[in-house]
FIPATI-744059 format. One record per residue (C-alpha): residue number from 1; residue in three letters; chain; z, y, x. Coordinates in Angstrom, 3 decimals. Last residue first. Layout:
<r NUM ALA A <Z Y X>> ...
//
This chain:
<r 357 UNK A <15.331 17.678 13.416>> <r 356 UNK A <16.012 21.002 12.451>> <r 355 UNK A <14.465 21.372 9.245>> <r 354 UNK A <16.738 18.457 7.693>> <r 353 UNK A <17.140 18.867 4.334>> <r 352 UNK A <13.599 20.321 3.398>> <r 351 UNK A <11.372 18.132 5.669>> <r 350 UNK A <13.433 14.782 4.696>> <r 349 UNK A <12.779 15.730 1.102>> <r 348 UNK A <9.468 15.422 1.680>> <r 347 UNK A <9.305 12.558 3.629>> <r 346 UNK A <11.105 11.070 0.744>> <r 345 UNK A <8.307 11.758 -1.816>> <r 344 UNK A <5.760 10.544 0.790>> <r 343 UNK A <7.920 7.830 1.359>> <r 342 UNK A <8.350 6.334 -1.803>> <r 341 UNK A <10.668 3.126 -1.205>> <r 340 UNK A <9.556 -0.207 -2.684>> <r 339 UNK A <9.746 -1.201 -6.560>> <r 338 UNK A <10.665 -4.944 -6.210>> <r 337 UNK A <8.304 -8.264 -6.860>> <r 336 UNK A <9.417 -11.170 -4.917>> <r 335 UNK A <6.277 -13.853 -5.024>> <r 334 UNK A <7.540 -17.928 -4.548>> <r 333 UNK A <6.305 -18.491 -1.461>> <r 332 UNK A <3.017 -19.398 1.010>> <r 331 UNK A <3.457 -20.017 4.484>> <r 330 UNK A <0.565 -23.285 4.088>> <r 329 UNK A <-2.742 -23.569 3.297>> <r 328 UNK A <-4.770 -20.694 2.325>> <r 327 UNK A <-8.557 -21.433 3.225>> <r 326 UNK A <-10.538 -18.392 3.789>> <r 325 UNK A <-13.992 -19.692 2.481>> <r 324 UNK A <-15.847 -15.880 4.270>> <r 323 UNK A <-12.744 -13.624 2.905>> <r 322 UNK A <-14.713 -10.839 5.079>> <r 321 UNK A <-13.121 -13.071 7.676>> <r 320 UNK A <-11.469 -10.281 10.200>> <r 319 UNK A <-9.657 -8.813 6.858>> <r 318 UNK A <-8.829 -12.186 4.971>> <r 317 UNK A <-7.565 -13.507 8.205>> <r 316 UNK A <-5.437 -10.371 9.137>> <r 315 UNK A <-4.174 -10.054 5.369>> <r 314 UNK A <-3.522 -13.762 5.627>> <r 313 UNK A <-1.530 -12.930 8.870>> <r 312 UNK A <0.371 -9.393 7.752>> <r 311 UNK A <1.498 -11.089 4.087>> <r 310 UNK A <2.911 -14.566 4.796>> <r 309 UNK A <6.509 -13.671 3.770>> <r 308 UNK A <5.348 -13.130 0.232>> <r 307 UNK A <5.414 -9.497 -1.683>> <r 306 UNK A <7.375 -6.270 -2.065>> <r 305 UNK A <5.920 -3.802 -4.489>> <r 304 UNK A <4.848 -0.169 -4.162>> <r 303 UNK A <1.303 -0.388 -4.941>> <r 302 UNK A <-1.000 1.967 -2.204>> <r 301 UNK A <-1.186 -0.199 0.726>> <r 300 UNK A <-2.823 -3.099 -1.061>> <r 299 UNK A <-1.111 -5.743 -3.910>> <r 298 UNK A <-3.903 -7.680 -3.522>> <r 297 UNK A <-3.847 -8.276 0.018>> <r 296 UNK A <-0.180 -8.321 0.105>> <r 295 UNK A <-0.226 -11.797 -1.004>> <r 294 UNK A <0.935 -12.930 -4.956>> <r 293 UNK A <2.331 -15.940 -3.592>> <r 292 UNK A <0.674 -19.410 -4.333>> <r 291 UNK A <2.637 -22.926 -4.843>> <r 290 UNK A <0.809 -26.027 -4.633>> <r 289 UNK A <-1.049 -24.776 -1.516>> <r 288 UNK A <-4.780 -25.605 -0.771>> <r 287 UNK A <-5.932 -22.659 -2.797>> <r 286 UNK A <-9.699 -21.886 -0.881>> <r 285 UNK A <-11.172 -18.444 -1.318>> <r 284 UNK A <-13.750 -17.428 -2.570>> <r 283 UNK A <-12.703 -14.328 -3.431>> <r 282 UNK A <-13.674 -14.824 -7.160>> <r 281 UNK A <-11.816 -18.268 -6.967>> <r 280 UNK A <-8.838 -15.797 -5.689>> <r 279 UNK A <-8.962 -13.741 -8.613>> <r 278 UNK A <-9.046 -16.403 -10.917>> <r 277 UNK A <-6.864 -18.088 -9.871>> <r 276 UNK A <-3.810 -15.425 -9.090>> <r 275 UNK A <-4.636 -13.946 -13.005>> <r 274 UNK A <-4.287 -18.013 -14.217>> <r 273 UNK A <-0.707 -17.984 -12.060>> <r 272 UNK A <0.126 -14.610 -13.836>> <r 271 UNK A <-0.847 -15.875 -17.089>> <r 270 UNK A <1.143 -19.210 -16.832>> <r 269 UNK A <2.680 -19.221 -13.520>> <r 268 UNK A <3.776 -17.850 -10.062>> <r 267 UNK A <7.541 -16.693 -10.476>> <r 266 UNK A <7.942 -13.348 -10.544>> <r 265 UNK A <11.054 -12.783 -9.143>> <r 264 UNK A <12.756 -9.406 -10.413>> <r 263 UNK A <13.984 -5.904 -9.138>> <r 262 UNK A <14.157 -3.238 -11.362>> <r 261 UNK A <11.688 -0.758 -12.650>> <r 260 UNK A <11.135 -3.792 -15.438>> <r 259 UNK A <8.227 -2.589 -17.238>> <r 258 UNK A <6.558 -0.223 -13.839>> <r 257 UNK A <7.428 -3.307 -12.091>> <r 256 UNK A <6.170 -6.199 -14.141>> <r 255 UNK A <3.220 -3.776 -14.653>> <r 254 UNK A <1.747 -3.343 -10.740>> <r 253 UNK A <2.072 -6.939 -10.183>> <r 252 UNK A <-0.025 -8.053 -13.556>> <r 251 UNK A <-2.356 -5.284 -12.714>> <r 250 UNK A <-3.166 -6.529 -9.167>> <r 249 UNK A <-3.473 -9.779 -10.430>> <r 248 UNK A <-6.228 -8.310 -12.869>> <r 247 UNK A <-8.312 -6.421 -10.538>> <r 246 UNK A <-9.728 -3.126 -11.464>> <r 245 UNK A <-8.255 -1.708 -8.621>> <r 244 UNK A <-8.862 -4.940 -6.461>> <r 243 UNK A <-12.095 -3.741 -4.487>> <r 242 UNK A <-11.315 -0.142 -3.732>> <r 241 UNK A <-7.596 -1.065 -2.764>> <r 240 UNK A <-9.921 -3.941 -0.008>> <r 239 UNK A <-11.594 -1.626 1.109>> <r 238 UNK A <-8.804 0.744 1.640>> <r 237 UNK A <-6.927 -2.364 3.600>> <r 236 UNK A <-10.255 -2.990 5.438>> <r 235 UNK A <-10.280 0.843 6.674>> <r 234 UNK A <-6.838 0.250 8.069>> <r 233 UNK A <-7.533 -3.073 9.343>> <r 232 UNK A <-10.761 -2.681 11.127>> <r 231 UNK A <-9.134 1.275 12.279>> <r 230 UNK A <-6.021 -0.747 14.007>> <r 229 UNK A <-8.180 -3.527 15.463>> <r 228 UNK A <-10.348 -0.747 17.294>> <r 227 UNK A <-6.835 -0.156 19.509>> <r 226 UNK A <-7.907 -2.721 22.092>> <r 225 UNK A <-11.311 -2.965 22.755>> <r 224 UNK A <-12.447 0.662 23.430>> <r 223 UNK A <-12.945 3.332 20.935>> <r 222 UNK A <-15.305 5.401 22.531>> <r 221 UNK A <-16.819 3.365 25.361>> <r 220 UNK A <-16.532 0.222 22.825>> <r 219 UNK A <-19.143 2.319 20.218>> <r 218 UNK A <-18.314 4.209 17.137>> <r 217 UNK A <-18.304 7.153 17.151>> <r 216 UNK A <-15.860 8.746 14.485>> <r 215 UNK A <-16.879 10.636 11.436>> <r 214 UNK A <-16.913 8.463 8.986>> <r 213 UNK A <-18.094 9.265 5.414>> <r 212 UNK A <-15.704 9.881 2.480>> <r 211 UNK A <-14.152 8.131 -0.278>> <r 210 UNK A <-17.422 8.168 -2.205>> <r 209 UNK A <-17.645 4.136 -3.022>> <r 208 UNK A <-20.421 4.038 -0.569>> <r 207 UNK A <-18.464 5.795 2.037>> <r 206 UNK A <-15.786 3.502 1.812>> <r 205 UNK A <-18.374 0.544 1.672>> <r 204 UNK A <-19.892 2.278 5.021>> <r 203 UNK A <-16.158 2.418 6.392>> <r 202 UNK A <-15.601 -1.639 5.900>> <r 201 UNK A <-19.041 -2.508 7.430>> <r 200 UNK A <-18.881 0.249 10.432>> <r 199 UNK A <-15.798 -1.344 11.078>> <r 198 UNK A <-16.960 -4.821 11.540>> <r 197 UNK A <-19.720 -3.606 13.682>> <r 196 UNK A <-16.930 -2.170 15.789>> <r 195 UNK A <-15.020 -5.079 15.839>> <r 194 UNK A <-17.941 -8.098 16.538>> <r 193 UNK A <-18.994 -9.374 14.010>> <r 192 UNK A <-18.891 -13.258 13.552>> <r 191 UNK A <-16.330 -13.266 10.966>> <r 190 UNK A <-18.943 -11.117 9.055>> <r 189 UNK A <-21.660 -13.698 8.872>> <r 188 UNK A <-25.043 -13.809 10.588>> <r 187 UNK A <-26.931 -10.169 11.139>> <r 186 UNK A <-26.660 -6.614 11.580>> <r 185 UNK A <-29.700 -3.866 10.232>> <r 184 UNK A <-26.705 -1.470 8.776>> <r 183 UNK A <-27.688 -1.974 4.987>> <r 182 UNK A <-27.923 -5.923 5.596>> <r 181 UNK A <-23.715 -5.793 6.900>> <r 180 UNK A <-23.243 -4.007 3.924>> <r 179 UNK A <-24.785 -6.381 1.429>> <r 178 UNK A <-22.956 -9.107 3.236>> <r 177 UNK A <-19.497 -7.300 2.485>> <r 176 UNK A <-20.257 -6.610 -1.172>> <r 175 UNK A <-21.101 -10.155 -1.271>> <r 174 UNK A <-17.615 -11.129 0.321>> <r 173 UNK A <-16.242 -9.131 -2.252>> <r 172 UNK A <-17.339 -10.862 -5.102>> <r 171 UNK A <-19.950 -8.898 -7.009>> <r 170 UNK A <-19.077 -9.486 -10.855>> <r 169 UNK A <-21.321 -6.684 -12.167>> <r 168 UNK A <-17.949 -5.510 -14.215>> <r 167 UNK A <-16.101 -5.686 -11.554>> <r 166 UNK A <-18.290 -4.090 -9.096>> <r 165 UNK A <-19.120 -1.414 -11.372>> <r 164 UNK A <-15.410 -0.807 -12.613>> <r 163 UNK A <-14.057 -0.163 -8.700>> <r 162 UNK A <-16.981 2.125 -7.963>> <r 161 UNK A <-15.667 4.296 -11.216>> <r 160 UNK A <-12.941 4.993 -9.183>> <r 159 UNK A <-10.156 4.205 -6.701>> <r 158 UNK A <-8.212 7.408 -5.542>> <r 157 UNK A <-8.089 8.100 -1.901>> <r 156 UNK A <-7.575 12.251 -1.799>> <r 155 UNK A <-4.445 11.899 0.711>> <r 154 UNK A <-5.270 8.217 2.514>> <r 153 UNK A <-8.843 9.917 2.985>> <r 152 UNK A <-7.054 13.232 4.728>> <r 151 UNK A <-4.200 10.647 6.633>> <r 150 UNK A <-7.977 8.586 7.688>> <r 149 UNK A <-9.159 11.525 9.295>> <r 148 UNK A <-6.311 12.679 11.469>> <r 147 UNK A <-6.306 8.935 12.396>> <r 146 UNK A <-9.907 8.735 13.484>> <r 145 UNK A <-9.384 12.690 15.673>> <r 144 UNK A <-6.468 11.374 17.532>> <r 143 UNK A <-7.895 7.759 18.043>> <r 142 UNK A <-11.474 9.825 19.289>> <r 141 UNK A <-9.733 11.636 21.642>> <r 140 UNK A <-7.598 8.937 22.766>> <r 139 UNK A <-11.001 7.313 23.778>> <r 138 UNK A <-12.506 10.350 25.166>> <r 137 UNK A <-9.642 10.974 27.550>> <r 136 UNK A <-9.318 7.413 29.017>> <r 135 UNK A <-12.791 7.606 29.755>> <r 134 UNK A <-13.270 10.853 31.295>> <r 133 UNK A <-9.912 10.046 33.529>> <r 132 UNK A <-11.355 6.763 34.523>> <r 131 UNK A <-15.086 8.669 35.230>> <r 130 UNK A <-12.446 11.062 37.536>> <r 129 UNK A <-10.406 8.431 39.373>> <r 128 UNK A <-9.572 9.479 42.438>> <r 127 UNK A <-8.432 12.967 41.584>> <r 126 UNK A <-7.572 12.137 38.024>> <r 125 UNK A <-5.402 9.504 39.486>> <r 124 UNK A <-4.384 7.268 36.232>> <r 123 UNK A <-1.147 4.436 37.147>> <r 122 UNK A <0.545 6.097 34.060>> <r 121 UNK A <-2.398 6.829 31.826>> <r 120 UNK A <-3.341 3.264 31.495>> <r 119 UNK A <0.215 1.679 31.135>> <r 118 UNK A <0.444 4.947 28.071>> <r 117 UNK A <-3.133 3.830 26.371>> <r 116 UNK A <-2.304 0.236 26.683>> <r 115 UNK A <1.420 0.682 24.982>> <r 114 UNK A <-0.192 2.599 22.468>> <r 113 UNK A <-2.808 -0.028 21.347>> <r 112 UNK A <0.071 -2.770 21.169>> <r 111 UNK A <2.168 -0.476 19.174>> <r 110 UNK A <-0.557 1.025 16.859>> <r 109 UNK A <-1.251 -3.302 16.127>> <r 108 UNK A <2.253 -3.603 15.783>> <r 107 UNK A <2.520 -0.608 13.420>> <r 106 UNK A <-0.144 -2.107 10.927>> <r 105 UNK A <1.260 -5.334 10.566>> <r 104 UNK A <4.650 -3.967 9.930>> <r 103 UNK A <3.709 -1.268 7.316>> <r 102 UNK A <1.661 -4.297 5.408>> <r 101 UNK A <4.642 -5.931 5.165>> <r 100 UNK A <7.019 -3.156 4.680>> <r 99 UNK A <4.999 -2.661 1.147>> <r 98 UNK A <5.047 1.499 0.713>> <r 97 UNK A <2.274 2.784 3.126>> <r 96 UNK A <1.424 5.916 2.355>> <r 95 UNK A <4.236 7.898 3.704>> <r 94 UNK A <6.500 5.523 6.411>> <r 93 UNK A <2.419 4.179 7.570>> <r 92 UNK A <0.591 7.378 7.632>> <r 91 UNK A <3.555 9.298 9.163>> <r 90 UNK A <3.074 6.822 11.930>> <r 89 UNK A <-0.514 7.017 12.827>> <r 88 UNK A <0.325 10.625 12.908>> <r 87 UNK A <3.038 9.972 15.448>> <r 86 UNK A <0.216 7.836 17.579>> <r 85 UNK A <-2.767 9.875 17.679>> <r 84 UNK A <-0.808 13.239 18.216>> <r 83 UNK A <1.412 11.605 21.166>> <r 82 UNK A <-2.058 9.986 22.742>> <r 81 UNK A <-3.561 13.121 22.461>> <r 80 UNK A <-0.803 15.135 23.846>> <r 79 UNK A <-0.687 12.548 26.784>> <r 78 UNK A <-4.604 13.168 27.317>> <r 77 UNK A <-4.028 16.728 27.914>> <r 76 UNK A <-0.831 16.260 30.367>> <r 75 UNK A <-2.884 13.689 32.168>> <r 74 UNK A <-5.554 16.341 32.866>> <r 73 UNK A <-3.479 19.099 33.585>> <r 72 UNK A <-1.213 17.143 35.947>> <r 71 UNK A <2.419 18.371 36.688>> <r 70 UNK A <3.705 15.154 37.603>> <r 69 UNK A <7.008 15.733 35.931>> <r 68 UNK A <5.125 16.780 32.569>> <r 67 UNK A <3.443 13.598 32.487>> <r 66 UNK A <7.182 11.629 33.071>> <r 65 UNK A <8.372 13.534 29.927>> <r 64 UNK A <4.870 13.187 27.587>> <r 63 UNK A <5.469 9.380 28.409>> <r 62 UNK A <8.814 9.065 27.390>> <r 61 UNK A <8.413 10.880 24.272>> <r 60 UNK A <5.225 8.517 23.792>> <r 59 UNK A <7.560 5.411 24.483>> <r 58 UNK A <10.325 6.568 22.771>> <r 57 UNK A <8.104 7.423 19.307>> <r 56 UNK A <6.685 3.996 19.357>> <r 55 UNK A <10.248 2.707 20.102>> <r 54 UNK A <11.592 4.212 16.830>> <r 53 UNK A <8.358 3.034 14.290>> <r 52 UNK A <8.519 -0.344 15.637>> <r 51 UNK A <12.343 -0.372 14.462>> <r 50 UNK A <11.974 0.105 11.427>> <r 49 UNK A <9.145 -2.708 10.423>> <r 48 UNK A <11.459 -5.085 12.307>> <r 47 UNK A <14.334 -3.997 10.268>> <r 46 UNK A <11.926 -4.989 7.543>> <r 45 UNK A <11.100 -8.387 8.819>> <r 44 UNK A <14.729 -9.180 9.689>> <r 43 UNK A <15.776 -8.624 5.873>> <r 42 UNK A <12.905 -11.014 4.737>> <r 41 UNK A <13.780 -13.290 6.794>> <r 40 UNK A <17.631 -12.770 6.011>> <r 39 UNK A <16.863 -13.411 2.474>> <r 38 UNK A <15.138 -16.677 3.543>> <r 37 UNK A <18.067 -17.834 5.252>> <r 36 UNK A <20.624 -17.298 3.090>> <r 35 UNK A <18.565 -19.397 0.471>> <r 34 UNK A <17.189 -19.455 -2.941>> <r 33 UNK A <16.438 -15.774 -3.072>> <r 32 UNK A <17.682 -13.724 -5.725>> <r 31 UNK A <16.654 -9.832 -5.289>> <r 30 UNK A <19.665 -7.001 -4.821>> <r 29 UNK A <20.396 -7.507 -1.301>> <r 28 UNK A <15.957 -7.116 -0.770>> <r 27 UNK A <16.308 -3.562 -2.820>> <r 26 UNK A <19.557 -2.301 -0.980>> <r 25 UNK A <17.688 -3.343 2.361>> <r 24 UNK A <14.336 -2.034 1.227>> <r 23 UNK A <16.699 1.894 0.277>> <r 22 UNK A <18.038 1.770 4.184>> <r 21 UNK A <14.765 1.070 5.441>> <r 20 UNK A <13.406 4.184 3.830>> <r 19 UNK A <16.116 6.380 4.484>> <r 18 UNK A <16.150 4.841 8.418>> <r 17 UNK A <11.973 5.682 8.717>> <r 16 UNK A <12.309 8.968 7.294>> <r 15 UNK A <15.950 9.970 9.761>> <r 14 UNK A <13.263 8.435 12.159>> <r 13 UNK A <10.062 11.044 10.959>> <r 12 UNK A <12.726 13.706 11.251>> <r 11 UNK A <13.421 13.474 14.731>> <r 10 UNK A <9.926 12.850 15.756>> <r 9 UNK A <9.240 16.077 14.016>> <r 8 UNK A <7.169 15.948 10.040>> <r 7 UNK A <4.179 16.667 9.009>> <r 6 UNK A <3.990 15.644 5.218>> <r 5 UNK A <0.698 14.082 4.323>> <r 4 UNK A <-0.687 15.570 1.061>> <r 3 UNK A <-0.435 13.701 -2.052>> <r 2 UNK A <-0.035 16.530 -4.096>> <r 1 UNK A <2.102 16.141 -7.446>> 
//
């Protein structure tokens, strides 16, 4: 079946975000947790996921209304970009994205970079403020015309025979990494990249592995400071799916559900618990925790399982580290494994029951 991105209304893309929501509630009520407390964690973090999606879509509706009221060709323009950039953004995360804990991290980081874009365009005077406009218009520009090209990689992104070589050559990712970061002429370790080099890293592996090659500018006048932290950690993420297909932890997760299609806690030992050590040994990094979760990391955005609590941060160290001795400490659980929502297959039933939303 195609993996094509469903384009869907703002009206439709929330009756999408409540039928997936709705279906992670029924899945998290049906797993065994050892306390009240952490099941309503988990519960709160998904809700959370939810409703980031609903007031990204008021604030852009809300700022496409007041735009129109001013009656300003320029700020109207750069509205529609910054309403295209951000509701794709968001069918990319309900349709692709199946672990709420990745979904979250990734729709705070739109949210933050949406909210600047909107306080920006609000106090704009085109008249005054023409280089202002210029620059506020190329930079949603380029968001609008990054995210439109990441929904056509998340679409055709299929891990390959790229996966197999570096496996079976044993090149741990941070070497991958460094060898990238030589191929572009930079310098020093990853962690001490600044964002944009960072990304050029990530999307010249992507390339590498024949994903597809970049076709955004990349400098701070085009991308800015702010929203550049959503393209590190969506191309990082991909990088990262690239890395682990052929990855043994990931294929322990990926066949206790398929087996099972049920929910289950997969306690962290024996074979699973040798899979989590060797894989992170070959990540270099640390284990400083007696207990280890199988971490969202590994699972990627593709695999439709539900993993630890401390998902979005590690995956936010891991990413901005290049795994450079990431040392896991502390936040770590007991991993609960569930078959999450498919929201590419509900978006599409979403667009053919509800055409008028």
């Amino acid at each position: 079946m195609s993996r094509e991105l469903v384009d869907l209304t703002p009206g439709q893309l929330r009756k999408l975000a409540d039928l997936i929501h709705r279906q992670e509630v029924e899945k998290l009520q049906e797993l065994k947790f050892q306390s009240f407390a952490e099941q309503q964690k988990y519960l709160h973090d998904a809700k959370y996921a939810h409703d980031k999606v609903c007031n990204i879509l008021e604030s852009t509706q809300e700022m496409i209304t007041q735009t129109e009221a001013e009656r300003d060709v320029t700020k109207q323009n750069i509205a529609k970009d910054v309403y295209d950039y951000c509701t794709k953004a968001i069918q990319i995360s309900l349709q692709f994205i199946r672990s709420y804990n990745t979904r979250l991290a990734y729709l705070e980081k739109l949210k933050s970079h949406g909210d600047y874009l909107i306080k920006q365009l609000k106090w704009l005077n085109p008249a005054t403020q023409q280089k202002e406009a210029q620059r506020l218009a190329l930079e949603a520009g380029m968001y609008k015309k990054a995210t439109l090209e990441n929904a056509k990689k998340f679409q055709h992104f299929v891990p390959n025979q790229f996966s197999k070589y570096l496996k079976e050559n044993k090149i741990k990712f941070e070497d991958l990494v460094q060898s990238n970061i030589a191929k572009l002429g930079f310098t020093g370790p990853f962690k001490k990249l600044d964002d944009i080099q960072k990304l050029q890293v990530y999307e010249n592996i992507i390339a590498e592995a024949g994903q597809g090659k970049p076709v955004v500018t990349y400098s701070f006048e085009a991308l800015g400071k702010v929203g550049v932290a959503l393209l590190v950690f969506t191309a990082a993420a991909m990088v990262w799916d690239i890395y682990t297909a052929e990855d043994k932890l990931q294929a322990a997760v990926r066949d206790s559900v398929n087996a099972l299609t049920a929910v289950v806690a997969l306690e962290v030992g024996g074979v699973v618990n040798a899979a989590v050590e060797a894989g992170f040994v070959a990540l270099d990094i640390e284990i400083a925790s007696a207990v280890v979760t199988v971490i969202g990391a590994v699972a990627g955005f593709g695999v439709g399982v539900l993993i630890g609590i401390a998902t979005s941060a590690l995956l936010d160290t891991i990413f901005s580290s290049g795994t450079s001795k990431v040392k896991v400490t502390d936040g770590l659980t007991v991993c609960r494994v569930a078959p999450m929502p498919d929201g590419l297959q509900l978006a599409r039933l979403v667009k053919h029951n509800y055409p008028d939303l």
